[in-house]
N, C-alpha and C positions, 0 to 999 in steps of 0.2 A: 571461494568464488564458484567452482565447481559444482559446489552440494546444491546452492541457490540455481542455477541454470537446470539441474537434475529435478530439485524441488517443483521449480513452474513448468518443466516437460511435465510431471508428472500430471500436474493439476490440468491442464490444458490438455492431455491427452484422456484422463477423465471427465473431459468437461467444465469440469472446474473454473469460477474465475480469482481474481486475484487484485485486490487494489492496496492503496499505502497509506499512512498518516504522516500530516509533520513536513510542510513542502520548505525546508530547509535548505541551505547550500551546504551540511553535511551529508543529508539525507540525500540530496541530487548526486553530490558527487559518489556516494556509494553507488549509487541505483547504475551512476554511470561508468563507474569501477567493474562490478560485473555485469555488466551488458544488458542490463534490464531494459527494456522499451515498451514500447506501448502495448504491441503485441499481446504481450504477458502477465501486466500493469493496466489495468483499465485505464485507474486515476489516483492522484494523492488526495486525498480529502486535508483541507485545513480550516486552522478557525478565522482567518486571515482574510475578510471581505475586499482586501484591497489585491488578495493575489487568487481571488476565482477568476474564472474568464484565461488567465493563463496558463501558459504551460513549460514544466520543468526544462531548462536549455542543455541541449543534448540529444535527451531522450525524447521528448518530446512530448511525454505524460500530462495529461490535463490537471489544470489544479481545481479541485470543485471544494464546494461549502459540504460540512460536514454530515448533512440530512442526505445526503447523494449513498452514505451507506445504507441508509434502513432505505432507498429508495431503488436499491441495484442487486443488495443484498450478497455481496459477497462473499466467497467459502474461504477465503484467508485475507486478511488483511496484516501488512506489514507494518510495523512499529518502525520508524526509522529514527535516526539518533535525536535526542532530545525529549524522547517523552517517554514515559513511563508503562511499561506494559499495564501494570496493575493497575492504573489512573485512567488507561483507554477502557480496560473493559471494565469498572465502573462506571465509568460516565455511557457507556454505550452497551449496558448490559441487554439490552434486544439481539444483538448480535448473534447471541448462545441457542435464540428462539428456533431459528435456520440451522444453527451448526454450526454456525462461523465461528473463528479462532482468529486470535490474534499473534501474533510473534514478530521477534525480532529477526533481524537478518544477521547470517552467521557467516562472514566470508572467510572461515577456514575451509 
């Protein structure tokens, strides 16, 4: 939980920003395990047209359509449980174009 809260200081103190994939009730409830908020989290992108316009309960993260990345261009976005690293940045290989990176969240 630690390393992740260290992680987004870092980015955010670079400048940096940060969004997620996967607007899931695993995915919330990690985001909301370690203290993740909007603050830190732009937005979850998902493929789910029936949960844009919303926002994760807790934290309060927007849920946007999945074009909101090539359109905000994020320096890391996070993989949250349920999807595939590998299969996100295939499908979203423009990503790499900026520099963006994709990963998982580590809460050791």
């Amino acid at each position: 939980m630690r390393r992740i809260e260290v992680f987004l200081g870092q980015l955010k103190a670079e400048g940096k920003s940060a969004a997620a994939f996967g607007a899931s009730l695993r995915g919330n409830a990690l985001l909301s395990f370690c203290g993740v908020r909007r603050d830190t989290i732009a937005f979850v992108a998902d493929l789910s047209p029936r949960k844009h316009g919303l926002a994760l309960p807790g934290t309060g993260i927007p849920i946007v359509p999945p074009q909101r990345i090539q359109e905000t261009r994020p320096d890391f976005i996070f993989v949250l449980p349920g999807w595939s690293v590998q299969e996100l940045v295939r499908q979203h290989h423009y990503v790499s174009s900026w520099g963006g990176r994709f990963g998982r969240l580590d809460i050791t």
